[in-house]
MARTI-51090 format. One record per residue (C-alpha): residue number from 0; residue in three letters; chain; x, y, z. Coordinates in steps of 0.05 Angstrom, whole numbers. Layout:
N
{NUM,"ALA","A",{X,Y,Z}}
...
This chain:
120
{0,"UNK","A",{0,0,0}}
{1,"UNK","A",{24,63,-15}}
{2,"UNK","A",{49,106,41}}
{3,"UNK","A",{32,192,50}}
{4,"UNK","A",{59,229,106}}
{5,"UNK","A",{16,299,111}}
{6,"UNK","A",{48,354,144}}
{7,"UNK","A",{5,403,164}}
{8,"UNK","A",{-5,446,231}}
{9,"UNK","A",{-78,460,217}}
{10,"UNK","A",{-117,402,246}}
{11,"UNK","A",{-175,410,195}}
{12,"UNK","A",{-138,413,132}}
{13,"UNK","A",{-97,351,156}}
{14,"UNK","A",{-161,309,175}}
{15,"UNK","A",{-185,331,108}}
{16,"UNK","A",{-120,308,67}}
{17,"UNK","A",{-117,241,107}}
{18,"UNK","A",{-201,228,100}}
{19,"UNK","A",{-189,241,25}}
{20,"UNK","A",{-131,199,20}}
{21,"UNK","A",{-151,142,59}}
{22,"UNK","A",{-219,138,28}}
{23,"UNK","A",{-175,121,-50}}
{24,"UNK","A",{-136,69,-13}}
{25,"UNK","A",{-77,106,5}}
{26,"UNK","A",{-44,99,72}}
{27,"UNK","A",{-38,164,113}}
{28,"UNK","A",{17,181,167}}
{29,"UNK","A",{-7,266,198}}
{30,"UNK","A",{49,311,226}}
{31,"UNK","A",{23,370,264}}
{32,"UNK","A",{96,408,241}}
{33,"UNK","A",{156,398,197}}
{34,"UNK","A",{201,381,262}}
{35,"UNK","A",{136,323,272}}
{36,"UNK","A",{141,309,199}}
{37,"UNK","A",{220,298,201}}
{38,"UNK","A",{221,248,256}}
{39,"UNK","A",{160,205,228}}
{40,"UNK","A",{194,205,159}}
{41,"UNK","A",{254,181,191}}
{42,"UNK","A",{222,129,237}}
{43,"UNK","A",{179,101,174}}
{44,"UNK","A",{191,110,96}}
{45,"UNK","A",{134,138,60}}
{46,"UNK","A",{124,149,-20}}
{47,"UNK","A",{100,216,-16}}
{48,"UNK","A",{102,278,27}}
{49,"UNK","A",{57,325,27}}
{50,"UNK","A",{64,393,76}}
{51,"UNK","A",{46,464,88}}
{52,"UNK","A",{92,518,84}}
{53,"UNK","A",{82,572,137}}
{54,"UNK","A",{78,526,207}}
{55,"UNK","A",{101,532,275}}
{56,"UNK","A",{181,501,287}}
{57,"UNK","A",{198,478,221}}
{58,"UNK","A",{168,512,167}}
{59,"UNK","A",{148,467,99}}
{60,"UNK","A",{205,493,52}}
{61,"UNK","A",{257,472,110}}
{62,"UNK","A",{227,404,118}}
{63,"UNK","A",{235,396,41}}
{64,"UNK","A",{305,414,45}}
{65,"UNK","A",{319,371,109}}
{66,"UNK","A",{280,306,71}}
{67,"UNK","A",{323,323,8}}
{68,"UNK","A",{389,315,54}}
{69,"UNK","A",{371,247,68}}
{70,"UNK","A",{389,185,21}}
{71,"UNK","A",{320,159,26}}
{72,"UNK","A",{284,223,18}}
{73,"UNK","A",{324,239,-47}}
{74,"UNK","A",{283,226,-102}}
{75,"UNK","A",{210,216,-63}}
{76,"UNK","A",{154,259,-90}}
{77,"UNK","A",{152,322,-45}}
{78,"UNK","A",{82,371,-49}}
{79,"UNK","A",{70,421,-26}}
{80,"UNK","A",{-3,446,-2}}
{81,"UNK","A",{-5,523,19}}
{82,"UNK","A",{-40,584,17}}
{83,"UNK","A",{20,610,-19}}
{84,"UNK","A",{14,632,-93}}
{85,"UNK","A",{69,682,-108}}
{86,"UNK","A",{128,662,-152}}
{87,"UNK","A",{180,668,-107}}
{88,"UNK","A",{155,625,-53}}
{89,"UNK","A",{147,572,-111}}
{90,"UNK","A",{211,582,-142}}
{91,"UNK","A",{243,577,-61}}
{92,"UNK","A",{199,510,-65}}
{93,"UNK","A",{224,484,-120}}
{94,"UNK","A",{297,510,-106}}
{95,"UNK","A",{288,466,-41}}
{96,"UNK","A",{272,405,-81}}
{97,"UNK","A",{198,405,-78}}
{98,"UNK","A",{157,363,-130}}
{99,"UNK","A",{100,415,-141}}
{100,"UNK","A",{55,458,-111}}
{101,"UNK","A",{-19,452,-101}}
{102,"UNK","A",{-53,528,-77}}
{103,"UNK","A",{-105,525,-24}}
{104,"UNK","A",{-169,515,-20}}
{105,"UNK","A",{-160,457,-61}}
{106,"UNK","A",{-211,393,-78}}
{107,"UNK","A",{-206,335,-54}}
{108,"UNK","A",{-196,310,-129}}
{109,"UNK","A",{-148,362,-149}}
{110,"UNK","A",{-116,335,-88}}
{111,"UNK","A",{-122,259,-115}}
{112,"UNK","A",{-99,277,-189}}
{113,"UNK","A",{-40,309,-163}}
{114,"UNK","A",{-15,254,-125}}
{115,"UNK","A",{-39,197,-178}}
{116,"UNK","A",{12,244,-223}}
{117,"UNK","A",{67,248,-181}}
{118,"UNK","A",{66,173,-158}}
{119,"UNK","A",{62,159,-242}}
């Protein structure tokens, strides 16, 4: 089964991400932070990440870097879900090592056909 670790420090969003995740078969490990998210990803492999940017502790584009650093974490599929449009946040994404980028308020099948396409 495929593994997702959601990183997200708004409890709504993340039961949101998980419900929709879950309900397509996926398996779902919620961070409430990116420190949270860095120790789970470390203590289980997962196929995907998916986190916020702008969070308490370790903010989303630092957890992207910090996954990157790591030989497991290399070349894993890395999203990012924020309320964060401009270009320079994406290109500080992307810069980090992030995948893509999916704007909030999203669907739950935007949310679905952006993972199906990253996973391939």
């Amino acid at each position: 089964m495929t593994k997702i670790l959601a990183v997200d420090d708004s409890n709504s969003l993340r039961q949101m991400v998980a419900f929709t995740l879950k309900q397509s078969g996926y398996e779902v490990v919620e961070a409430v932070n990116g420190t949270d998210g860095l120790q789970k990803a470390r203590a289980t492999q997962v196929d995907l990440v998916l986190t916020d940017v702008n969070m308490p502790g370790m903010d989303g584009i630092t957890l992207v870097r910090e996954l990157r650093s790591l030989p497991t974490y290399r070349f894993t599929p890395i999203l990012v879900l924020t309320t964060e449009a401009g270009t320079e946040k994406k290109q500080e994404g992307r810069a980090a090592g992030a995948t893509g980028w999916l704007v909030k308020p999203f669907s739950p099948d935007q949310l679905l056909a952006t993972v199906k396409r990253v996973l391939g």
